[in-house]
N, CA and C of each residue as an Amber inpcrd file, in Angstrom:
protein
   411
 -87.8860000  35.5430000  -9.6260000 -88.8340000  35.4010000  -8.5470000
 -88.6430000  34.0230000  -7.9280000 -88.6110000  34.0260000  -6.5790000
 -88.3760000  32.8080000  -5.9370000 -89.7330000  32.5170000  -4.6350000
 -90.0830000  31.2590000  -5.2880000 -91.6210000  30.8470000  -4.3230000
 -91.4500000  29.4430000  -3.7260000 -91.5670000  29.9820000  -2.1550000
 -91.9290000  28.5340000  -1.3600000 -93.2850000  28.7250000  -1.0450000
 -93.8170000  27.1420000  -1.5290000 -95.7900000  27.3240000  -1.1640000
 -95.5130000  26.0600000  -0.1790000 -96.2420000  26.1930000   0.8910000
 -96.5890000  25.3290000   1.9850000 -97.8170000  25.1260000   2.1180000
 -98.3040000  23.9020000   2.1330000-100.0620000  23.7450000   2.4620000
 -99.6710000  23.6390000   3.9730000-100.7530000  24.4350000   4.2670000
-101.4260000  24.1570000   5.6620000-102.3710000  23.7940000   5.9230000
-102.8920000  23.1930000   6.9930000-103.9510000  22.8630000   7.7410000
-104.5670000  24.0480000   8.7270000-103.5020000  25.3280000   9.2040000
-103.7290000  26.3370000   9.6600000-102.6760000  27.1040000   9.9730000
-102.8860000  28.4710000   8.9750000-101.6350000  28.9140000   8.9330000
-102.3690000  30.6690000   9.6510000-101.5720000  31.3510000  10.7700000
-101.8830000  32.6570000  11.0440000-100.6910000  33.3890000  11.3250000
-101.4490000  34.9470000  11.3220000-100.3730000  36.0100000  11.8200000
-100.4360000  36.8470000  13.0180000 -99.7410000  37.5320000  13.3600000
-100.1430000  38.6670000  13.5720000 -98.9930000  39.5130000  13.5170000
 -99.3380000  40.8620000  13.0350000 -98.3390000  41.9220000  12.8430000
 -97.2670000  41.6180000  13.8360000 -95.9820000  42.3110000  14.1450000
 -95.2440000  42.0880000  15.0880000 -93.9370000  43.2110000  15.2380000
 -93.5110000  43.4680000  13.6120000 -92.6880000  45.1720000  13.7500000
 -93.0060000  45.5120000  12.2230000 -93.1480000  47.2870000  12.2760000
 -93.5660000  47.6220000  10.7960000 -92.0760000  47.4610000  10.3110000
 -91.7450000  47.1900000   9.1170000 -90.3430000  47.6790000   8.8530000
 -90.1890000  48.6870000   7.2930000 -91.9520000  48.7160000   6.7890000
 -91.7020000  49.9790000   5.8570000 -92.4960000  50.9290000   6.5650000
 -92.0760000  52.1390000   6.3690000 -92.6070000  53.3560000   6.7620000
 -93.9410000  53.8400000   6.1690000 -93.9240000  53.3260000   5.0070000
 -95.2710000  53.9460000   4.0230000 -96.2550000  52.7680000   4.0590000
 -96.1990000  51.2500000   4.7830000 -96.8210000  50.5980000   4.7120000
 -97.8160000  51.5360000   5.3500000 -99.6170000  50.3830000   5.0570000
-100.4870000  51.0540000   5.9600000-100.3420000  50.3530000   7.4340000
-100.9740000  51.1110000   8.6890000-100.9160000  50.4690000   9.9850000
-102.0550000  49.2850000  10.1590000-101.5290000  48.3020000  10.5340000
-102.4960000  46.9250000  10.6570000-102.1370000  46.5480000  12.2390000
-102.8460000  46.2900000  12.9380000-103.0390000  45.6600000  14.6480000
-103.0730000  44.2760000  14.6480000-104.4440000  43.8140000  13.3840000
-104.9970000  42.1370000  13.8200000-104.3000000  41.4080000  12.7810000
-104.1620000  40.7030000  13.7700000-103.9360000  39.3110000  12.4660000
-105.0490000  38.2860000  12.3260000-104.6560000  37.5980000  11.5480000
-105.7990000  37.0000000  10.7080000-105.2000000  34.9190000  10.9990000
-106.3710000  34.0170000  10.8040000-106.2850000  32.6330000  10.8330000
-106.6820000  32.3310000   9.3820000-106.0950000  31.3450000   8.5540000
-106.4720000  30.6910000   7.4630000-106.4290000  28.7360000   8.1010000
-107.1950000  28.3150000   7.1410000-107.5720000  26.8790000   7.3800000
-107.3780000  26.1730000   5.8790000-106.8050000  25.3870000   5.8620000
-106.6880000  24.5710000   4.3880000-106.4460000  25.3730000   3.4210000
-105.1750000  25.8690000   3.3130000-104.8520000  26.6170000   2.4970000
-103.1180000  26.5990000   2.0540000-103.0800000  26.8010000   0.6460000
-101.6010000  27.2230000   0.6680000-101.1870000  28.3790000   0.8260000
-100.0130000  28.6420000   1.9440000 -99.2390000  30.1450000   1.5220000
 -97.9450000  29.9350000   0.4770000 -98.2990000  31.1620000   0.3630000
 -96.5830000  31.0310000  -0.6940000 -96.1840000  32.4140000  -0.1240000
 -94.5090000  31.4120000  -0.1710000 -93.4250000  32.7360000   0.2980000
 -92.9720000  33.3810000  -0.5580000 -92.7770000  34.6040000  -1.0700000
 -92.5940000  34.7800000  -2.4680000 -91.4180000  36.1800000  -2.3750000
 -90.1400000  35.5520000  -3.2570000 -89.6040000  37.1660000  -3.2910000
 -89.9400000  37.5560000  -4.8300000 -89.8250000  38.5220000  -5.1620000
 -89.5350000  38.7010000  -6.3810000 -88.4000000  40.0990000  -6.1180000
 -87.7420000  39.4450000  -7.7290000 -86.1500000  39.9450000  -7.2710000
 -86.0190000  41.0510000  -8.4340000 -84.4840000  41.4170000  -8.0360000
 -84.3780000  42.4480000  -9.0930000 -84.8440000  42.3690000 -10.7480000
 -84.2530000  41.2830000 -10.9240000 -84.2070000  40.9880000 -12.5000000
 -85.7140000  40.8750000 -12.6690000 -86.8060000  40.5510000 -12.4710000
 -88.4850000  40.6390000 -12.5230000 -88.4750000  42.2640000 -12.9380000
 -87.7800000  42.5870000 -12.3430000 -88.3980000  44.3130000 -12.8500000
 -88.1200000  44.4160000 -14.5470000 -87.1640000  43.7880000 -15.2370000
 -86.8700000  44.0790000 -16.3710000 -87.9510000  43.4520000 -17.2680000
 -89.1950000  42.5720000 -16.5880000 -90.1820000  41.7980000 -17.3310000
 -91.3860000  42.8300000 -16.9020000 -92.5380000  43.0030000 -17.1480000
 -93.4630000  43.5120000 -17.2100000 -93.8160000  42.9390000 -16.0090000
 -94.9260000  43.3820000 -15.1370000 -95.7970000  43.0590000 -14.3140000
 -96.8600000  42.1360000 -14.2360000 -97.4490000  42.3510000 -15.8380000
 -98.3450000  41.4740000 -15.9630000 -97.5280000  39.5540000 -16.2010000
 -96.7730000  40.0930000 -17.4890000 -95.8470000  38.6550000 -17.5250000
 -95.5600000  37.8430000 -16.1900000 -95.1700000  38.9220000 -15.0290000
 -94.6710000  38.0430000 -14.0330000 -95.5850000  37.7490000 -13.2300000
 -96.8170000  38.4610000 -13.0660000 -98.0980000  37.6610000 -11.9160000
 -98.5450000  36.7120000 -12.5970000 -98.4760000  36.6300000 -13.9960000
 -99.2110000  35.4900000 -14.6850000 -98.2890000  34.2580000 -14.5270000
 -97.4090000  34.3040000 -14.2070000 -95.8780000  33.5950000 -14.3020000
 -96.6430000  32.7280000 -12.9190000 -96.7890000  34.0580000 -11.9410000
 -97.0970000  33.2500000 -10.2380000 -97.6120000  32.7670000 -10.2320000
 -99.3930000  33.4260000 -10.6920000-100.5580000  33.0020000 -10.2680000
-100.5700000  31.4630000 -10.5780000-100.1870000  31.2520000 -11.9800000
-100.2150000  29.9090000 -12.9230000 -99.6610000  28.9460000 -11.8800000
 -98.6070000  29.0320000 -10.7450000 -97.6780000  28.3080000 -10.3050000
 -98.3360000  28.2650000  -9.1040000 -99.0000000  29.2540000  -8.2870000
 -99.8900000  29.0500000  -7.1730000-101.2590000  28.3790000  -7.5200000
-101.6040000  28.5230000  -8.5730000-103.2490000  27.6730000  -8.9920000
-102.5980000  25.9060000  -8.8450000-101.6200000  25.8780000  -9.5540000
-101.2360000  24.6480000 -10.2980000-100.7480000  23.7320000  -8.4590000
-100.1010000  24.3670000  -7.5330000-100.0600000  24.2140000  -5.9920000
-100.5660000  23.7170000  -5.7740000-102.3410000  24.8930000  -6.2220000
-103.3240000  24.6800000  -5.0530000-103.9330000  23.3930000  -5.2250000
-104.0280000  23.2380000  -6.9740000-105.2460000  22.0930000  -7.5560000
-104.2820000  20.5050000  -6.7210000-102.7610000  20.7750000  -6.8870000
-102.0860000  19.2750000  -6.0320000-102.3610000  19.1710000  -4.6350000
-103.1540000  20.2470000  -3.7220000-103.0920000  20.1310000  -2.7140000
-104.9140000  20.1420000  -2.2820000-105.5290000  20.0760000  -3.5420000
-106.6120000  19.5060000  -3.4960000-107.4690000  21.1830000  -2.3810000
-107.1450000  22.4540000  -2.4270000-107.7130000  23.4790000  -1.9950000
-107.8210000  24.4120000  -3.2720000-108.8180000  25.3330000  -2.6280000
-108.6880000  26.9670000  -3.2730000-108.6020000  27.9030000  -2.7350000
-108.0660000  27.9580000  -1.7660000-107.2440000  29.4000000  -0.2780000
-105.6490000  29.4660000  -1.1230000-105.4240000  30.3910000  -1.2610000
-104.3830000  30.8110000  -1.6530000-103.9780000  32.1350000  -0.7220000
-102.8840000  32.3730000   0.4050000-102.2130000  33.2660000   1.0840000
-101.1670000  34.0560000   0.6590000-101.0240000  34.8860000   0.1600000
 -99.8630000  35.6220000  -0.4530000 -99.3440000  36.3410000   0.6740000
 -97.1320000  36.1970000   0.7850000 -96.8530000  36.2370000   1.8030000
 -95.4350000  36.9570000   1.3840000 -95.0980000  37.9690000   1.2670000
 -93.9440000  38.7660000   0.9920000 -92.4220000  38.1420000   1.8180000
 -91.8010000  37.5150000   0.9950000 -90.9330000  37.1640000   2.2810000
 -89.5230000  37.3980000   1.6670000 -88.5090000  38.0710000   2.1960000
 -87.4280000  38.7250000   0.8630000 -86.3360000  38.1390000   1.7940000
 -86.0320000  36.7710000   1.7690000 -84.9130000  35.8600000   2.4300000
 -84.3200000  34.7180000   1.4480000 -84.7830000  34.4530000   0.2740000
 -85.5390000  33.5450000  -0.7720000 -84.0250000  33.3780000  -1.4560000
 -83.3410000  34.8230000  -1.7470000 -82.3930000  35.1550000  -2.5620000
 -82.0970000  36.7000000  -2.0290000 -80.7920000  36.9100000  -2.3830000
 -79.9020000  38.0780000  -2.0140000 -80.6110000  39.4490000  -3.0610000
 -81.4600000  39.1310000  -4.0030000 -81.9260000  39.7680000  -5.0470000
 -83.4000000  39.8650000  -4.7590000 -83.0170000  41.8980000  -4.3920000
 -85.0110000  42.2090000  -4.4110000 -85.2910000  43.3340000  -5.0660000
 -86.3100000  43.2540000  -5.9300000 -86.9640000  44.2820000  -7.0940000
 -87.1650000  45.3940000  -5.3310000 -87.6100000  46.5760000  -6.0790000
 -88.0410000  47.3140000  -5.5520000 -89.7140000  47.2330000  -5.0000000
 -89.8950000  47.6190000  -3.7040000 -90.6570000  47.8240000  -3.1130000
 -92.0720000  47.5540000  -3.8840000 -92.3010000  48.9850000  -4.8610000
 -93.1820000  49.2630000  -5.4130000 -93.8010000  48.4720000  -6.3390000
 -92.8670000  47.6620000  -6.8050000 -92.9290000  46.3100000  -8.3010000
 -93.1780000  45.3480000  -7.3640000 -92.6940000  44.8340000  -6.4400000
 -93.3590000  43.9000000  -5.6430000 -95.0210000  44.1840000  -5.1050000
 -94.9270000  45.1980000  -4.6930000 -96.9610000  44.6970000  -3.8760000
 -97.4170000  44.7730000  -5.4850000 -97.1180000  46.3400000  -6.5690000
 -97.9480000  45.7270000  -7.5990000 -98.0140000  44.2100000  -8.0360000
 -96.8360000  43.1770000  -7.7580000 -97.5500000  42.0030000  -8.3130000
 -98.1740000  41.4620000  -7.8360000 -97.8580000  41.7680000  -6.0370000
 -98.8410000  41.3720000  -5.4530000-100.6640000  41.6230000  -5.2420000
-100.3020000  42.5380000  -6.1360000-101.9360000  43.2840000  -6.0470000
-102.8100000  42.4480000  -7.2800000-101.8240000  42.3610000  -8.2730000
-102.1990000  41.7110000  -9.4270000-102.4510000  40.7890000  -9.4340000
-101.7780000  39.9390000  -8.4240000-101.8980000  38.2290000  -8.6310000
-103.1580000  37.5730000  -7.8670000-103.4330000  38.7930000  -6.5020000
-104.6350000  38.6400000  -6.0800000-106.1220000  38.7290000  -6.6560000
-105.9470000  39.7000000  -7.2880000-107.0540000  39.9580000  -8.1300000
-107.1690000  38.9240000  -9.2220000-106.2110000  38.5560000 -10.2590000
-106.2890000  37.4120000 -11.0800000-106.6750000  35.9550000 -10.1890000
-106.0520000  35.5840000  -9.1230000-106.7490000  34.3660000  -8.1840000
-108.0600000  35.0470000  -8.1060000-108.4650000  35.5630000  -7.5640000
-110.0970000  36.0710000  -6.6810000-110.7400000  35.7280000  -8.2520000
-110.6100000  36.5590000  -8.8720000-111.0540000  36.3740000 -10.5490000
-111.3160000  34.6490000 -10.7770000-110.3240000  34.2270000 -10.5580000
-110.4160000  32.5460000 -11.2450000-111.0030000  32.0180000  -9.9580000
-111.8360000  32.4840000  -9.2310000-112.7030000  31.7760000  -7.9360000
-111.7330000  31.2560000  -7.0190000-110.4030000  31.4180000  -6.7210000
-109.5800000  31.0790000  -5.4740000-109.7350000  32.7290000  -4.7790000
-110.3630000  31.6800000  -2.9820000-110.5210000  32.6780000  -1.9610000
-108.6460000  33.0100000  -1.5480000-108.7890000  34.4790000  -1.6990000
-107.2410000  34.9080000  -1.4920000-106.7090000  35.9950000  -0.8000000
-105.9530000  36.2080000  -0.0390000-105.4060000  37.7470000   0.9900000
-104.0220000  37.3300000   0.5210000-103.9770000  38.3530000   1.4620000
-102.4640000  38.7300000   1.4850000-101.8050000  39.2470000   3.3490000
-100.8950000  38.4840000   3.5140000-100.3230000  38.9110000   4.7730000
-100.0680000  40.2270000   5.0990000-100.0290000  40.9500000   5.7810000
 -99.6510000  42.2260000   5.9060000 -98.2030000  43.1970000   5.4070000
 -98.4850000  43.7850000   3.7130000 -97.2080000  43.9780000   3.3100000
 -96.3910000  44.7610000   4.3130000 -94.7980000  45.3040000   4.3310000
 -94.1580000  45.5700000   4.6670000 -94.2740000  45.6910000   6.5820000
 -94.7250000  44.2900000   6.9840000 -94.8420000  44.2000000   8.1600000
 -93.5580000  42.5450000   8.4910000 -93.2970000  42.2910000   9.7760000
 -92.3880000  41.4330000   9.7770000 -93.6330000  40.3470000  10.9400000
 -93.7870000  39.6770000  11.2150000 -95.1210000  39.0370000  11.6280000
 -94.5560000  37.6950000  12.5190000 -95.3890000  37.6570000  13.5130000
 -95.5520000  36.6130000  14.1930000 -96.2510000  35.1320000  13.2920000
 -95.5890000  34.0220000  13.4190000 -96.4760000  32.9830000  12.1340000
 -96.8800000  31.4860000  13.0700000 -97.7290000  31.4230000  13.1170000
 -98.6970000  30.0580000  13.6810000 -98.7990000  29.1310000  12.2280000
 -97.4700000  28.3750000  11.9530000 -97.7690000  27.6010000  10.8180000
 -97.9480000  25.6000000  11.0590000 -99.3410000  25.3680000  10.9610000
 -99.4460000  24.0720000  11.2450000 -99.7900000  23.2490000   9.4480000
 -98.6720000  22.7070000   9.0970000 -98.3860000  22.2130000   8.0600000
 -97.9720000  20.6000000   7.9380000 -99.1160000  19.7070000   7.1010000
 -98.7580000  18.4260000   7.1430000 -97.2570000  17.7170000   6.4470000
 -96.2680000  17.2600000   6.4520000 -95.6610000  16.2100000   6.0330000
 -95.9870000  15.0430000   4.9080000 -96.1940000  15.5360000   3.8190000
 -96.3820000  15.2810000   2.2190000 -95.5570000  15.6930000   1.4370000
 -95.5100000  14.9760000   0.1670000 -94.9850000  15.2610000  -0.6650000
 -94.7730000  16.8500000  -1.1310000 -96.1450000  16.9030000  -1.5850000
 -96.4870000  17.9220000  -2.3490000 -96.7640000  18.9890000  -1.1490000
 -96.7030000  18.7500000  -0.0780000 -96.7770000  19.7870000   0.8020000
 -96.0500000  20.8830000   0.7380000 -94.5790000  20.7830000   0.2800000
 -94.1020000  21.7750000   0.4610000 -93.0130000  22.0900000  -1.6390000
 -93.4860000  23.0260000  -2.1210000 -93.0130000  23.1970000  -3.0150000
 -92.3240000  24.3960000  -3.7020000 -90.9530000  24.1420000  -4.0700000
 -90.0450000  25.5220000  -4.2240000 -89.9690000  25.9780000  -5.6170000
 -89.8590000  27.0220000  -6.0040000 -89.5570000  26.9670000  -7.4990000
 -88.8670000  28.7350000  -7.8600000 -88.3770000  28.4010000  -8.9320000
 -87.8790000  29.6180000  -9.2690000 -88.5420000  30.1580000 -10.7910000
 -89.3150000  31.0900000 -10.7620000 -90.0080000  31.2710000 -11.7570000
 -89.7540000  32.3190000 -12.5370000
């Protein structure tokens, strides 16, 4: 799994082309304020680990983000450019489903960008250190 988290100051979307077929249909996009997104692929080899192992893997790495960037908005953001290596469809939103619910659980306010959509991005992001952080988990 490969994660870029960016703090923003204001990060938005809006839909722009579906590119899965079975996604659901979404129109609006949405504004966040003081928050980190993370770009996240998760790749083939994640499938050979459990689901739970690997959202706990994320979440831990998006909390640990958020507490350096002094927020609790956490944006989950499907982005499969990260690495040449992508799990299947289905193993991806489940972690994504998982990792949301475990944040919301530990009191970080949290969404998710519109899965299998390709999106317009309004990203206003400060120039810090810790602003921008990559990792391979």
């Amino acid at each position: 799994m490969k994660v870029l988290a960016i703090y923003c100051d204001e990060f938005g979307y809006k839909p722009a082309v579906k590119n899965l077929e079975k996604a659901e249909e979404v129109t609006e996009g949405a504004t966040f304020n003081d928050c980190i997104v993370a770009f996240i692929q998760i790749e083939e080899d994640d499938e050979a680990k459990d689901v739970k192992s690997r959202e706990k893997k994320l979440v831990n790495h998006l909390k640990w983000t958020a507490r350096k960037n002094n927020t609790k908005h956490i944006i989950l953001h499907s982005f499969a450019h990260l690495s040449e290596s992508k799990s299947s469809v289905d193993f991806s939103k489940e972690i994504f489903d998982a990792a949301e619910v475990r944040l919301k659980n530990a009191e970080y306010q949290t969404a998710q960008t519109p899965f299998g959509y390709f999106l317009d991005l309004n990203i206003q992001a400060p120039g810090f250190s810790l602003a921008r952080i990559w990792a391979t988990l």
